[in-house]
N, C-alpha and C positions, 0 to 999 in steps of 0.2 A: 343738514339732511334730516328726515322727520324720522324719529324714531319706531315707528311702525313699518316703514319701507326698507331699513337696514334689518339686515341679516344676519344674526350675531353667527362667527361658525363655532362648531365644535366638530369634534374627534367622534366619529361612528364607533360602535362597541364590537363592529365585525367588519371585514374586508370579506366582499364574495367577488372581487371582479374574475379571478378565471372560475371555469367551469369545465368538468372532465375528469379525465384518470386522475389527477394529482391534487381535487380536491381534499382535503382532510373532512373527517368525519366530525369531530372537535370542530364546533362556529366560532372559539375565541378568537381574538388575534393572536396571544400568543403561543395557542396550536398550529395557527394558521403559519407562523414564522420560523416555527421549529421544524417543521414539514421537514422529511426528507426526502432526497428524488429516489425514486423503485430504483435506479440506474447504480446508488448507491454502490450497495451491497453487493450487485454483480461485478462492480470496476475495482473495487479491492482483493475480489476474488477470482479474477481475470487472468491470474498468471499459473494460479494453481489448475482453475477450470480447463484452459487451455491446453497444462501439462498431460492433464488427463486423459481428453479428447485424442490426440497426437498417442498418447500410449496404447488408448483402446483400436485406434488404428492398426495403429503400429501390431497389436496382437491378431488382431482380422488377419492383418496381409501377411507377415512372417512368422505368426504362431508365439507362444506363452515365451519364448528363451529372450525374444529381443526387449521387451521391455521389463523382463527381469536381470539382461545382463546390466539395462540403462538405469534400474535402479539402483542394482549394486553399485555400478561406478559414480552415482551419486552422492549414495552413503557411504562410501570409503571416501572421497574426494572434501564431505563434509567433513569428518574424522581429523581431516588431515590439521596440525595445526602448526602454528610461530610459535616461538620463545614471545612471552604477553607484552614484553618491550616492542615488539617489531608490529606495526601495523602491516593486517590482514585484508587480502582484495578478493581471495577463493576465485582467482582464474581460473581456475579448471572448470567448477563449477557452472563459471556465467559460458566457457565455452560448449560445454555439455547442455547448458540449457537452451543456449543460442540466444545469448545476452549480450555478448563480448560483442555485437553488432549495431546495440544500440546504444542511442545517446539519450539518458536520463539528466533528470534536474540536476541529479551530484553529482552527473558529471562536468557541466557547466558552474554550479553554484556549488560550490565545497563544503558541504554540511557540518556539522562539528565531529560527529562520528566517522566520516570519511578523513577528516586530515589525516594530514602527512607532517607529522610533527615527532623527534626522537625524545624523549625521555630517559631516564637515567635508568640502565639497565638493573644496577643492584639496587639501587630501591623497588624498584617496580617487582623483582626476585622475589626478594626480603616481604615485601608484602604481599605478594602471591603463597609463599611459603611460609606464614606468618610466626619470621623470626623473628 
């Protein structure tokens, strides 16, 4: 093939194929790859947004008492604790939040902070109490 007809490639210095809200302002590529989605930021903050919406409700229709008796029994039910040997599930809590309904990743995939594994209670004592 004749060396003028072939096309040697290379690697372009910028990717523009979308265009729209989730352009970055940065033309590098590797601004362009770090990008994060606007979606982000609201979906890690979705549980707490949500609590809030539901309280300011909750004060329109019943008045100041109902979402400060439901915060109280938040924060005593968070308080509440195990001896540091016994792993901790805070049922109360996910029932108060209305959690105890859904099926998350750890509940299917056992995370390593979710196991259910005993350990030796006077050690685990002993080193809480650092005798």
């Amino acid at each position: 093939m004749d060396a003028a007809i072939k096309v040697t490639p290379k690697m372009p210095s910028t990717f523009n194929e979308f265009m729209g809200h989730l352009e970055p302002r940065d033309e590098t590529c590797v601004a362009q790859l770090q990008a994060v989605h606007p979606l982000k930021q609201s979906e890690l903050n979705f549980d707490q947004h949500r609590h809030n919406l539901n309280m300011q409700m909750l004060r329109k229709h019943e008045g100041l008492a109902a979402p400060l008796k439901i915060a109280m029994e938040l924060k005593a039910v968070s308080k509440v604790g195990h001896l540091p040997f016994l792993p901790s599930t805070n049922v109360a809590r996910d029932v108060l939040t209305g959690r105890d309904e859904m099926i998350e990743f750890s509940d299917i995939f056992n995370l390593e902070e979710h196991q259910e594994l005993m350990r030796q209670p006077h050690a685990v004592m002993e080193k809480v109490l650092r005798m």
